[in-house]
DSSP file (Angstrom, degrees, kcal/mol; ACC not computed):
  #  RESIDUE AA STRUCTURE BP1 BP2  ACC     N-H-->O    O-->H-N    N-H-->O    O-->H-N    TCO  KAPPA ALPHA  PHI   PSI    X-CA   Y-CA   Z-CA
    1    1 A X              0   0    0      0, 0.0     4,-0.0     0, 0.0     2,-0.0   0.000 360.0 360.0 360.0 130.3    0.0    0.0    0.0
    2    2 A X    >   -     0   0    0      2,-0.1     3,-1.0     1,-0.1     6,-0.2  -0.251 360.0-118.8 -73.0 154.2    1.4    3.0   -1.0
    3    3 A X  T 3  S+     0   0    0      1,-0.3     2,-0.6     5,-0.0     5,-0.1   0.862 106.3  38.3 -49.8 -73.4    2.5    5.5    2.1
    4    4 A X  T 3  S+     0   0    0      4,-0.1    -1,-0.3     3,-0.1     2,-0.2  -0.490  86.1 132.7-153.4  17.9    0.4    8.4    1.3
    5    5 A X    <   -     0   0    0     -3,-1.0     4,-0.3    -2,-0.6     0, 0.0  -0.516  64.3-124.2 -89.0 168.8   -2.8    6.7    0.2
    6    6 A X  S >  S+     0   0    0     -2,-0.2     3,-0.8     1,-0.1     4,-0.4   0.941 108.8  57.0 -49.2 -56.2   -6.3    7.6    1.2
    7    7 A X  T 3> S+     0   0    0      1,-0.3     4,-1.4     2,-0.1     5,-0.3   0.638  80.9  83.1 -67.4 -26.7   -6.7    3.9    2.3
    8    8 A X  H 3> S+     0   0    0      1,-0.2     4,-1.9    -6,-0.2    -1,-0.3   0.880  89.0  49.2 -69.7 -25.5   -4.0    3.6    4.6
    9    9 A X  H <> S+     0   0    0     -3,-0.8     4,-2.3    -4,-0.3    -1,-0.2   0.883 114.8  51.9 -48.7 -36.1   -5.9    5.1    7.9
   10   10 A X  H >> S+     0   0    0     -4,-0.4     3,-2.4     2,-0.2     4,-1.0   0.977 107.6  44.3 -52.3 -85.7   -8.6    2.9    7.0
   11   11 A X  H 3< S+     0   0    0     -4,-1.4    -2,-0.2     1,-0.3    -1,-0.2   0.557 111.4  55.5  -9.0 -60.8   -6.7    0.0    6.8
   12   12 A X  H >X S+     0   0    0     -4,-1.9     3,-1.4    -5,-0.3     4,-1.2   0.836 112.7  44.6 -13.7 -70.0   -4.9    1.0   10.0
   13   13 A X  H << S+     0   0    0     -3,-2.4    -2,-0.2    -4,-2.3    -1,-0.2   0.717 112.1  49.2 -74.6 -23.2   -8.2    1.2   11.7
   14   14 A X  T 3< S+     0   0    0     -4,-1.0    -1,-0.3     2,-0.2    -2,-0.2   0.485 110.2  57.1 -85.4   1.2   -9.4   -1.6   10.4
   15   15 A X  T <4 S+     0   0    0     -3,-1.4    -2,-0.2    -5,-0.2     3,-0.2   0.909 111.3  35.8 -51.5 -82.9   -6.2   -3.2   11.5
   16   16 A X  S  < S+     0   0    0     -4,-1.2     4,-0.5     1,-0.2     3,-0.3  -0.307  82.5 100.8 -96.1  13.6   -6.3   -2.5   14.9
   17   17 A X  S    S+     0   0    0      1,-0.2    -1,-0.2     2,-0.2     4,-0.1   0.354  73.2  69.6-115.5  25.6   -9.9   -2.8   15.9
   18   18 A X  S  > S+     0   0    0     -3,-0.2     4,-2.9     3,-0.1    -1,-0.2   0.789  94.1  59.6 -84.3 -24.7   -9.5   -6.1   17.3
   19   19 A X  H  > S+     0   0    0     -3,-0.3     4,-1.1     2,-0.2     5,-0.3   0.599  99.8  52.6 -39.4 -38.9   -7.5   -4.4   20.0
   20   20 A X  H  > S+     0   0    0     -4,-0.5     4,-1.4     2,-0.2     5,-0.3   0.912 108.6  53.1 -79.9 -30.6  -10.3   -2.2   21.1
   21   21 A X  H >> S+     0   0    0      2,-0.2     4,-3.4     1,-0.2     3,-1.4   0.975 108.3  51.1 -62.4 -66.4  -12.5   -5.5   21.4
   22   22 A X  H 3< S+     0   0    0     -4,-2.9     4,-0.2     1,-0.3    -1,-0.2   0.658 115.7  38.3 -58.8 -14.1   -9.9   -7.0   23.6
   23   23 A X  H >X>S+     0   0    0     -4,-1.1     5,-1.1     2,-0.1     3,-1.1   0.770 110.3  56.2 -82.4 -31.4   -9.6   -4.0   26.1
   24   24 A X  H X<5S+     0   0    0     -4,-1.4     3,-2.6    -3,-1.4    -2,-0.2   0.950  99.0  66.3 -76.1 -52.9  -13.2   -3.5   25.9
   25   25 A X  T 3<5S+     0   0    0     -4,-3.4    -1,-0.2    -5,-0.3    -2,-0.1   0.857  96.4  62.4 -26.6 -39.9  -13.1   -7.6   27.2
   26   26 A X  T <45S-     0   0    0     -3,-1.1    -1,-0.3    -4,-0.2    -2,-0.2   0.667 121.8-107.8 -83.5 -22.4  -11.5   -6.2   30.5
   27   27 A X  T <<5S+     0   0    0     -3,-2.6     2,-0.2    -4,-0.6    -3,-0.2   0.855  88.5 114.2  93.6  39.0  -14.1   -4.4   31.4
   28   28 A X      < -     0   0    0     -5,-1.1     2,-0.4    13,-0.1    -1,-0.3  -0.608  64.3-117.8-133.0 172.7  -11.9   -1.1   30.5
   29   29 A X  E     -A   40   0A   0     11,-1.5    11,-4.3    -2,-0.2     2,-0.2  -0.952  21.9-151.8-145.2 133.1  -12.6    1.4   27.7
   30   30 A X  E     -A   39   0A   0     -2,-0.4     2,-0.3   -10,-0.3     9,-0.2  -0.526  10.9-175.8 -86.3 157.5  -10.1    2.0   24.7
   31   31 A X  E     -A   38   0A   0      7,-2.2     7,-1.5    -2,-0.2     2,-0.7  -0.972   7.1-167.8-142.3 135.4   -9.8    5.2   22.8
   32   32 A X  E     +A   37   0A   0     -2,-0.3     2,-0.5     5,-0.3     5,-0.2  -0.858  14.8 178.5-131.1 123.1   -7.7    5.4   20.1
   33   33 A X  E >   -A   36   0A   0      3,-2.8     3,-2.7    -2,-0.7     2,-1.1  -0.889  69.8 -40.9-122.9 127.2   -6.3    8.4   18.0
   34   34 A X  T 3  S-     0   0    0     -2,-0.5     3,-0.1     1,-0.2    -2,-0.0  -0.191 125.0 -23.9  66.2 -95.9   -3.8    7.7   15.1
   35   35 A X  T 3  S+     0   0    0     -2,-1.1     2,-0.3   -23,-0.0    -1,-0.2  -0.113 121.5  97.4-151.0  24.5   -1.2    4.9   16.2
   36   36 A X  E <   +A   33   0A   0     -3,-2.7    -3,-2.8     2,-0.0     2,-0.3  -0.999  50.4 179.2-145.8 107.6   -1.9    5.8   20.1
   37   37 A X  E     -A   32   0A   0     -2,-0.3    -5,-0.3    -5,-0.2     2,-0.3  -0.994   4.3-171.0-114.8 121.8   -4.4    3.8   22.2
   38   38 A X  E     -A   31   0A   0     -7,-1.5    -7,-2.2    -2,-0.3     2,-0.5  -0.735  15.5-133.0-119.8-162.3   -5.3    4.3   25.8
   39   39 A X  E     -A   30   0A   0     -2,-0.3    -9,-0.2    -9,-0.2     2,-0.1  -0.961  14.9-168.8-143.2 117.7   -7.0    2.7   28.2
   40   40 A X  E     +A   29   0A   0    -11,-4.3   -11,-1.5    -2,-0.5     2,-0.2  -0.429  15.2 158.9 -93.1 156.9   -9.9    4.0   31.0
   41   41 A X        -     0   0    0    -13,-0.2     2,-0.2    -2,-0.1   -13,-0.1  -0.563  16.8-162.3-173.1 173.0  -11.1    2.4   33.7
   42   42 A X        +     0   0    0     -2,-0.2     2,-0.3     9,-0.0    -2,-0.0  -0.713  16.7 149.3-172.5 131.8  -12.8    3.5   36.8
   43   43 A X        -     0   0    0     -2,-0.2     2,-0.2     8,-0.0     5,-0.1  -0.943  44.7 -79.7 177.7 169.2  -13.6    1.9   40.4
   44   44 A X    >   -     0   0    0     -2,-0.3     3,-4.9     1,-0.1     4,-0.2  -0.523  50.4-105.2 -72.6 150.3  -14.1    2.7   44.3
   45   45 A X  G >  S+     0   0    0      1,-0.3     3,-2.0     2,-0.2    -1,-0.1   0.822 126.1  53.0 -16.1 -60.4  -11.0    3.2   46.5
   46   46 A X  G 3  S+     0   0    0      1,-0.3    -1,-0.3     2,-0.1     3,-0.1   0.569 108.4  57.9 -82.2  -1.5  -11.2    0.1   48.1
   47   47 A X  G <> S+     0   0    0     -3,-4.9     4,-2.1     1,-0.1    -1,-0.3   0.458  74.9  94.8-103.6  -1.4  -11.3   -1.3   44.3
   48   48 A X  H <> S+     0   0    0     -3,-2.0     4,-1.8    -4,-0.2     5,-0.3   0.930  74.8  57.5 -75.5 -30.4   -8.0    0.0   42.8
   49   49 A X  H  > S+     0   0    0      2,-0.2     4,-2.8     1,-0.2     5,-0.3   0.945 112.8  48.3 -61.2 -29.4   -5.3   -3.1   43.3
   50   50 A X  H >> S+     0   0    0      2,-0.2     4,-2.6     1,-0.2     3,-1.1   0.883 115.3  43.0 -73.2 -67.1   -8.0   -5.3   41.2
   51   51 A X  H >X S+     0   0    0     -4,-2.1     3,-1.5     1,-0.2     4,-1.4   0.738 111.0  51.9 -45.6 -61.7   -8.1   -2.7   38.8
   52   52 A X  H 3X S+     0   0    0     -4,-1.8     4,-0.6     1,-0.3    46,-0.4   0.568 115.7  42.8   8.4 -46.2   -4.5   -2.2   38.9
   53   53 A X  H <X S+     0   0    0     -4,-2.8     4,-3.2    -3,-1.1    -1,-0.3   0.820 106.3  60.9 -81.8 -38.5   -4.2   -6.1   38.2
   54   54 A X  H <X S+     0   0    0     -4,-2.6     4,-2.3    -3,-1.5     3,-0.3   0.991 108.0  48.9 -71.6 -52.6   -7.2   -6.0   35.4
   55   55 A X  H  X S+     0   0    0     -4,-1.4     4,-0.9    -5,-0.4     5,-0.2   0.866 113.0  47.1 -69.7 -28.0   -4.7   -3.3   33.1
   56   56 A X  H  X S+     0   0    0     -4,-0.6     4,-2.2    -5,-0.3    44,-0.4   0.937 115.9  37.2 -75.4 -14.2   -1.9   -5.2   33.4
   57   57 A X  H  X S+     0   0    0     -4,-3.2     4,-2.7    -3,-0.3    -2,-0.3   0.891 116.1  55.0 -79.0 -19.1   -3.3   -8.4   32.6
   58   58 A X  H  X S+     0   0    0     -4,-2.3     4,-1.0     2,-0.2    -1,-0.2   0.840 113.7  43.0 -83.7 -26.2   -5.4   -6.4   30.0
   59   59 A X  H >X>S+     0   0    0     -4,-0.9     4,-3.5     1,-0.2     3,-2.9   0.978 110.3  61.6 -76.6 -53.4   -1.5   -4.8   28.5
   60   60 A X  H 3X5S+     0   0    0     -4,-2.2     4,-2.7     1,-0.3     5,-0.2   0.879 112.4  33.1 -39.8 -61.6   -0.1   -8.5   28.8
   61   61 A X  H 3<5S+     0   0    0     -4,-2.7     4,-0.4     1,-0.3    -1,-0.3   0.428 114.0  56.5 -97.1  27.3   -2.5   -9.6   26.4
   62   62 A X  H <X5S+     0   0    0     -3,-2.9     4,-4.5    -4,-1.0     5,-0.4   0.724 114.6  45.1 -83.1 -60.0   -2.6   -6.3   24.2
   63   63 A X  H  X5S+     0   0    0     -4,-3.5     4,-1.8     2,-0.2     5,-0.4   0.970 108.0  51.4 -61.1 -46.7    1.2   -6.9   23.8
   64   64 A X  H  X<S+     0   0    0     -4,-2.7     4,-4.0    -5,-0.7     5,-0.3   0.957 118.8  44.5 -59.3 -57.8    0.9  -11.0   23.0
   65   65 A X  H  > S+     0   0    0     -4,-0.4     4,-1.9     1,-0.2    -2,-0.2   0.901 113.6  50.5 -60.0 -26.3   -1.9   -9.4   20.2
   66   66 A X  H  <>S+     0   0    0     -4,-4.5     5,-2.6     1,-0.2    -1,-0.2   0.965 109.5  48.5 -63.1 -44.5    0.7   -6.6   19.2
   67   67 A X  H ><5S+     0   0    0     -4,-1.8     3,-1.5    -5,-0.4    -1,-0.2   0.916 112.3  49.0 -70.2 -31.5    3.4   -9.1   18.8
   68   68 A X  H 3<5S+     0   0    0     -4,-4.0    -1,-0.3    -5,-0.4    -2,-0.2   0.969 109.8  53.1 -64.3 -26.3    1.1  -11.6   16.5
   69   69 A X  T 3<5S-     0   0    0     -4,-1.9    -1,-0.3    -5,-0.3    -2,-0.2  -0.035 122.2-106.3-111.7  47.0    0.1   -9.0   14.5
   70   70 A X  T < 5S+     0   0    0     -3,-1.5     2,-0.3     1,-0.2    -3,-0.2   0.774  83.0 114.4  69.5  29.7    3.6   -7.7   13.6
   71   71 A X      < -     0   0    0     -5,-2.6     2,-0.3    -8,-0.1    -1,-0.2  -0.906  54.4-137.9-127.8 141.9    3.3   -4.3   16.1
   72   72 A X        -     0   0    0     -2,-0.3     2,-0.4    -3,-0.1    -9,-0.0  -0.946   7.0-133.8-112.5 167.8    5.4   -3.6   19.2
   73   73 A X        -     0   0    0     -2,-0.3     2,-1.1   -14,-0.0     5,-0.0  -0.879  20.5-150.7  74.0  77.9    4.5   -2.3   22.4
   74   74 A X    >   -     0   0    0     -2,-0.4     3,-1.3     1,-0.1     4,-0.2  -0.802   7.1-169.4-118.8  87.4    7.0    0.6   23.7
   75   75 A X  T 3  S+     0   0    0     -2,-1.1    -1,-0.1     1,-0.2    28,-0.1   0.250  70.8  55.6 -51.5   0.4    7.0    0.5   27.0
   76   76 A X  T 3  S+     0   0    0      1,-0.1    -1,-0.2    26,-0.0    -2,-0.0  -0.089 105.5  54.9-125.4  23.4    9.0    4.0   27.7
   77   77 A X  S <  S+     0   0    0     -3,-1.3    -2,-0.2     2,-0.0     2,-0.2   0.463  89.3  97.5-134.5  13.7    7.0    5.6   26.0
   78   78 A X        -     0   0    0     -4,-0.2     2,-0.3    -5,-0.0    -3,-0.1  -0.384  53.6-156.6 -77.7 141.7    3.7    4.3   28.1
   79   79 A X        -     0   0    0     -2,-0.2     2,-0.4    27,-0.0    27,-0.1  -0.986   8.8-158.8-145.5 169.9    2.1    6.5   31.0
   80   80 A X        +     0   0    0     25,-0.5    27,-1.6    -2,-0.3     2,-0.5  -0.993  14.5 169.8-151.5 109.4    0.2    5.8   33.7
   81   81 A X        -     0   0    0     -2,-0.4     2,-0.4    25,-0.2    27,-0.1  -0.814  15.4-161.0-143.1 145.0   -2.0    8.3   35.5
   82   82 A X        -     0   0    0     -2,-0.5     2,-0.2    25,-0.3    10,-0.1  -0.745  17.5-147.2-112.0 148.3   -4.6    7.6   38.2
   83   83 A X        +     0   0    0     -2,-0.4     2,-0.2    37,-0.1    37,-0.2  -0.610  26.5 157.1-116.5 162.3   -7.2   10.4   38.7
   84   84 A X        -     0   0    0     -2,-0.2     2,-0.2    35,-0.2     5,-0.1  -0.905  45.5-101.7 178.7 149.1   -8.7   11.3   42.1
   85   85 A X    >   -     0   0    0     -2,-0.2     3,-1.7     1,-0.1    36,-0.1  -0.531  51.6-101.1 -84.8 164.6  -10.4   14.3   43.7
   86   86 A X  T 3  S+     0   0    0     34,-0.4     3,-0.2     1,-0.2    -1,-0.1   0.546 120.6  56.4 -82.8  -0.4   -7.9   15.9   46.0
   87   87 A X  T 3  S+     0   0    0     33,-0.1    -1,-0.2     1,-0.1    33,-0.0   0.636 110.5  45.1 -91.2  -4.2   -9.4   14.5   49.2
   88   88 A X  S <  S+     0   0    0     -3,-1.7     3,-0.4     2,-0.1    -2,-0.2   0.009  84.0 106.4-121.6  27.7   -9.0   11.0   47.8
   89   89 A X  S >  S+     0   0    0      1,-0.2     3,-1.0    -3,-0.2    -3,-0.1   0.785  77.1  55.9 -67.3 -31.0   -5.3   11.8   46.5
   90   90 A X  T 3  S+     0   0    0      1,-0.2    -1,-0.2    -4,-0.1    -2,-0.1   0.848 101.2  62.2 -81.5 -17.1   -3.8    9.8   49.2
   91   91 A X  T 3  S+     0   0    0     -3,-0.4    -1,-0.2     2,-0.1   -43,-0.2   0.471  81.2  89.7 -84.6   0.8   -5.8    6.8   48.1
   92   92 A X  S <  S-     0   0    0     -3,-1.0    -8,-0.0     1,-0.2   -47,-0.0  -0.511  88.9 -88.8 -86.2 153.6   -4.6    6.3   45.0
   93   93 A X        -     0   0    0     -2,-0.2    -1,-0.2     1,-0.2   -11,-0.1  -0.277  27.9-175.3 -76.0 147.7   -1.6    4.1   44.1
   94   94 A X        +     0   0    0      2,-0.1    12,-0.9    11,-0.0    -1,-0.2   0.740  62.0  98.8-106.1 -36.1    2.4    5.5   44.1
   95   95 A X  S    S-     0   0    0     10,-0.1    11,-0.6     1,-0.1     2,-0.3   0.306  84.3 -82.0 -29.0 170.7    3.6    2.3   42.9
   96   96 A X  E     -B  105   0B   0      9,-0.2     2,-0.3     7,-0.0     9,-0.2  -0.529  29.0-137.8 -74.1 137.1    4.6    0.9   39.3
   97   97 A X  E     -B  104   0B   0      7,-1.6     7,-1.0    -2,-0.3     2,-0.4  -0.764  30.2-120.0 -91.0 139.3    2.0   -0.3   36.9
   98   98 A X  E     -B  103   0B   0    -46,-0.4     2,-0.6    -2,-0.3     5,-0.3  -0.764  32.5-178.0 -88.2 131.8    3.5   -3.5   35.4
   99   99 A X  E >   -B  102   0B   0      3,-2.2     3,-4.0    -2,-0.4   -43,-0.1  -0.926  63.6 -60.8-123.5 102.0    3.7   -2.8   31.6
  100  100 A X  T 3  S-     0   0    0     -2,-0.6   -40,-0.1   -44,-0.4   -41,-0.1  -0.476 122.8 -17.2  58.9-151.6    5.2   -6.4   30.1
  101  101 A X  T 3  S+     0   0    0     -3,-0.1    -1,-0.3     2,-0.1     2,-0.2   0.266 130.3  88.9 -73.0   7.0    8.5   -6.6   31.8
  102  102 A X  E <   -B   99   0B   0     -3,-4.0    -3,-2.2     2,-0.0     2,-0.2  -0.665  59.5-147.7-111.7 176.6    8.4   -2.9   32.7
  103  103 A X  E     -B   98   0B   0     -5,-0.3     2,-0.6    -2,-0.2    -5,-0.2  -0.908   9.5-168.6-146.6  94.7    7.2   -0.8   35.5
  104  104 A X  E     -B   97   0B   0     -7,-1.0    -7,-1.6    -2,-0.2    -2,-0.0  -0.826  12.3-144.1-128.1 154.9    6.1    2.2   35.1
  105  105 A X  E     -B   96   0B   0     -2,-0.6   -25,-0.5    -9,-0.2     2,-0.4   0.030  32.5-109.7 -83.3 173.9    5.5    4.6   38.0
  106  106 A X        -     0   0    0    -12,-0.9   -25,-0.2   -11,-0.6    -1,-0.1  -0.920  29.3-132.1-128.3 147.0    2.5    7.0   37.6
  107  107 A X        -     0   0    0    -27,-1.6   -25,-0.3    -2,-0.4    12,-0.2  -0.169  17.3-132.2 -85.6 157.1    2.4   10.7   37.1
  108  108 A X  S    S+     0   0    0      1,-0.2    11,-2.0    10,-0.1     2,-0.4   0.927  88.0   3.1 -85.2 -26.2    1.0   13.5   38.2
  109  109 A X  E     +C  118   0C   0      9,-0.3     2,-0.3    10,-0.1     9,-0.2  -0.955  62.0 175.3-131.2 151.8    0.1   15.0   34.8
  110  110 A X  E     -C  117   0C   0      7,-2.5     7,-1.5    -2,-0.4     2,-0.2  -0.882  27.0 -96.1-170.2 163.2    0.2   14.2   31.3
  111  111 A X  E     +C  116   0C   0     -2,-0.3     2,-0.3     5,-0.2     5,-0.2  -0.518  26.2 171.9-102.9 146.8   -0.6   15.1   28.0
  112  112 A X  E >  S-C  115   0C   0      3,-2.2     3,-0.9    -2,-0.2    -1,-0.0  -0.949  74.5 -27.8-150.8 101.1   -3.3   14.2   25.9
  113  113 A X  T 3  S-     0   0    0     -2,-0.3    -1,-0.1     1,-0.3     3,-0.1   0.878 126.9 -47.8  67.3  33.0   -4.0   15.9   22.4
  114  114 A X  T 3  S+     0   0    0      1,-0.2     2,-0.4    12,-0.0    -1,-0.3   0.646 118.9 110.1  91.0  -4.5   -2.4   19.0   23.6
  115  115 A X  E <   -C  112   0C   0     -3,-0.9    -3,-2.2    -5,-0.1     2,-0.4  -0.981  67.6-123.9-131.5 122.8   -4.2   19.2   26.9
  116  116 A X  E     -C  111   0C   0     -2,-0.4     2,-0.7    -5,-0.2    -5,-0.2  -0.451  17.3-159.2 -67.7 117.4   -2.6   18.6   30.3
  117  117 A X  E     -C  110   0C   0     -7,-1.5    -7,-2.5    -2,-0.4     2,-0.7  -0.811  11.1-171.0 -80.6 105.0   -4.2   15.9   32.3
  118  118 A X  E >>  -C  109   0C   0     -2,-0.7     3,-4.9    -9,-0.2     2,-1.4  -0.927  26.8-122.4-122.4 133.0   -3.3   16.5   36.1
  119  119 A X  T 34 S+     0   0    0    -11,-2.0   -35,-0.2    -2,-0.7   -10,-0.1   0.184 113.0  52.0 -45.4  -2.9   -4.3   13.5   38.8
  120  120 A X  T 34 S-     0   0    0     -2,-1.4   -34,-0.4   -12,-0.2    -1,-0.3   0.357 110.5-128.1-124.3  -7.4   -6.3   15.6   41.1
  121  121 A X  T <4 S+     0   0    0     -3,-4.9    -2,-0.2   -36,-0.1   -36,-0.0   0.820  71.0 124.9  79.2  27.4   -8.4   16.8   37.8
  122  122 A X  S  < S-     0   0    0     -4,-0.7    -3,-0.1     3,-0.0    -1,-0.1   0.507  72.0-129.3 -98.3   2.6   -8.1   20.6   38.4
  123  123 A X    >>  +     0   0    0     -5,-0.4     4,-1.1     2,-0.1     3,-0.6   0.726  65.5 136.4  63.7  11.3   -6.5   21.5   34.9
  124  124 A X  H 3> S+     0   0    0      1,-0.3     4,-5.0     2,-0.2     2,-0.8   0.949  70.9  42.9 -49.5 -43.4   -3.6   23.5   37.0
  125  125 A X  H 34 S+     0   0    0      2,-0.2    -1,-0.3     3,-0.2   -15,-0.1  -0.537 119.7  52.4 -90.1  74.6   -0.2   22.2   34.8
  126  126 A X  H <> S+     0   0    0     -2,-0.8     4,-1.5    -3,-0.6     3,-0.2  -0.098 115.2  40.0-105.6 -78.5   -2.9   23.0   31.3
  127  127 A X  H  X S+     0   0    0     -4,-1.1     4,-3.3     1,-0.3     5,-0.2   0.795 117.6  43.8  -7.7 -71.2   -3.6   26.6   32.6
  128  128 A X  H  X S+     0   0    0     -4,-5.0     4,-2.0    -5,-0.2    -1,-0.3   0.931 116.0  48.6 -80.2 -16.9   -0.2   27.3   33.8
  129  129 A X  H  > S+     0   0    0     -5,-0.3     4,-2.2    -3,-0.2    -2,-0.3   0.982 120.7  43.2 -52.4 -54.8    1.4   25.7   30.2
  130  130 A X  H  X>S+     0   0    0     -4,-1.5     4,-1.6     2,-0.3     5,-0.5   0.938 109.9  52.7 -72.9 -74.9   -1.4   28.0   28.5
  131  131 A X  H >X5S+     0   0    0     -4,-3.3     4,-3.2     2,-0.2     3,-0.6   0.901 117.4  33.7 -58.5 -58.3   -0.8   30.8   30.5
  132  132 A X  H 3X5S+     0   0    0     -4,-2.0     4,-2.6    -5,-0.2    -2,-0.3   0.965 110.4  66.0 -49.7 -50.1    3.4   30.9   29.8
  133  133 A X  H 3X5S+     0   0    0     -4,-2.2     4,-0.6     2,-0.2    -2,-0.2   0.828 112.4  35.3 -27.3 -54.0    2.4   29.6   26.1
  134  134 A X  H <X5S+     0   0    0     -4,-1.6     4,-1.9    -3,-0.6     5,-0.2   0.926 112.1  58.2 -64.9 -44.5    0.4   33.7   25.9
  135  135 A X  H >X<S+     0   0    0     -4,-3.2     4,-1.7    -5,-0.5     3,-1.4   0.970 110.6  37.6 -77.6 -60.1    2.8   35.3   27.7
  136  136 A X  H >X S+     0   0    0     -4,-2.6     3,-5.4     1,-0.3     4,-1.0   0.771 120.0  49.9 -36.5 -85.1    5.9   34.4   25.2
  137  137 A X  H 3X S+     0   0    0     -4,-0.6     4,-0.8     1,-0.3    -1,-0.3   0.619 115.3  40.7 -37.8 -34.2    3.7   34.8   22.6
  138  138 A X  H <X S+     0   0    0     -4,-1.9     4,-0.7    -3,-1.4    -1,-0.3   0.473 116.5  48.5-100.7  -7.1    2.5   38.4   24.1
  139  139 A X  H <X S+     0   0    0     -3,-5.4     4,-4.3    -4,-1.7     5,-0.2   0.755 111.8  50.9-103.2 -26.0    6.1   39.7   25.1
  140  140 A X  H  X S+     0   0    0     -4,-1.0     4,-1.1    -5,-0.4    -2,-0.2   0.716 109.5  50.5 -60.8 -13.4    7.4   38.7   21.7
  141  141 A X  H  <>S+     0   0    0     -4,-0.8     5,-1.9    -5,-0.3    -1,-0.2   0.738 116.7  40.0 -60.7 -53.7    4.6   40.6   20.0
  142  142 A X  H ><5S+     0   0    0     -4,-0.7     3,-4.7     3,-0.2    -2,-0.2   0.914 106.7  60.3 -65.8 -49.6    5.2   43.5   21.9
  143  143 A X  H 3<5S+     0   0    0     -4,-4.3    -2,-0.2     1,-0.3    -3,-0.2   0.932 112.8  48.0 -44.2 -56.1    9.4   43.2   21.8
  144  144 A X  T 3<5S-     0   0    0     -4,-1.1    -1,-0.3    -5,-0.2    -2,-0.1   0.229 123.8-109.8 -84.1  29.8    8.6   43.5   17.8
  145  145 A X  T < 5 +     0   0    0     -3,-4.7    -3,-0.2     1,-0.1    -2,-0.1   0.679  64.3 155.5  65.3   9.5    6.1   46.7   18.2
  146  146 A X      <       0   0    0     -5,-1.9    -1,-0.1     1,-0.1    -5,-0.0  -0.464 360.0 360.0 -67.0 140.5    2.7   44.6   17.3
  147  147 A X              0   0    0     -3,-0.1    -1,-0.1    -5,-0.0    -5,-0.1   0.482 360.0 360.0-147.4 360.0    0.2   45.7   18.4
């Protein structure tokens, strides 16, 4: 298929959408943009180590499907972030999520389509990127007399 065809997104999607079944299997919900899938789920406090266990066995067998179907799996390039109001911050796991053989610890923010995700759900690290993101923009405007 040529690079730069129409068909190849298709294809792609049509690719890959056994992979959304098989997360969806876990009792999780995929979303997938482009060549970039993640993976939701949801539960009470007292529920996260089972959830915690259900996405990694859910990655094991994302990764066994990646690997039949000619794809890898990049494990440093994986994030993990568990959301929580900030009175239930302290209930959330600090540990490593097992990704495959890797472990990777979870963040306090991260970014998603250009919008900062932060673990207590207040938009703070979006807002203050945004806000330095105008202000360059608005002292370089001025430095060149725009007005």
């Amino acid at each position: 298929m040529p690079q730069r065809s129409a068909l190849v997104p298709i294809l792609f999607l049509l690719y890959t959408a056994d992979v959304l079944q098989l997360v969806k299997s876990h009792q999780l919900q995929p979303h997938a943009y482009a060549d970039d899938t993640q993976i939701y789920g949801s539960c009470r406090p007292s529920a996260v180590d089972a959830l915690q266990e259900r996405v990694s066995v859910c990655i094991d067998e994302v990764t066994s499907w990646m690997m039949a179907n000619r794809l890898q799996l990049n494990p440093t390039k994986t994030e993990v972030l568990w959301c929580a109001s900030s009175r239930r911050q302290h209930q959330i796991p600090k540990g490593p999520v097992r990704v495959g053989d890797a472990a990777v610890l979870p963040l306090s923010a991260v970014r998603d389509l250009g919008i900062y995700v932060d673990a207590d759900v207040t938009m703070r690290d979006h807002v203050t990127a945004m806000s330095g993101f105008v202000f360059r923009h608005c002292a370089r405007y001025a430095a060149c007399g725009v007005r």
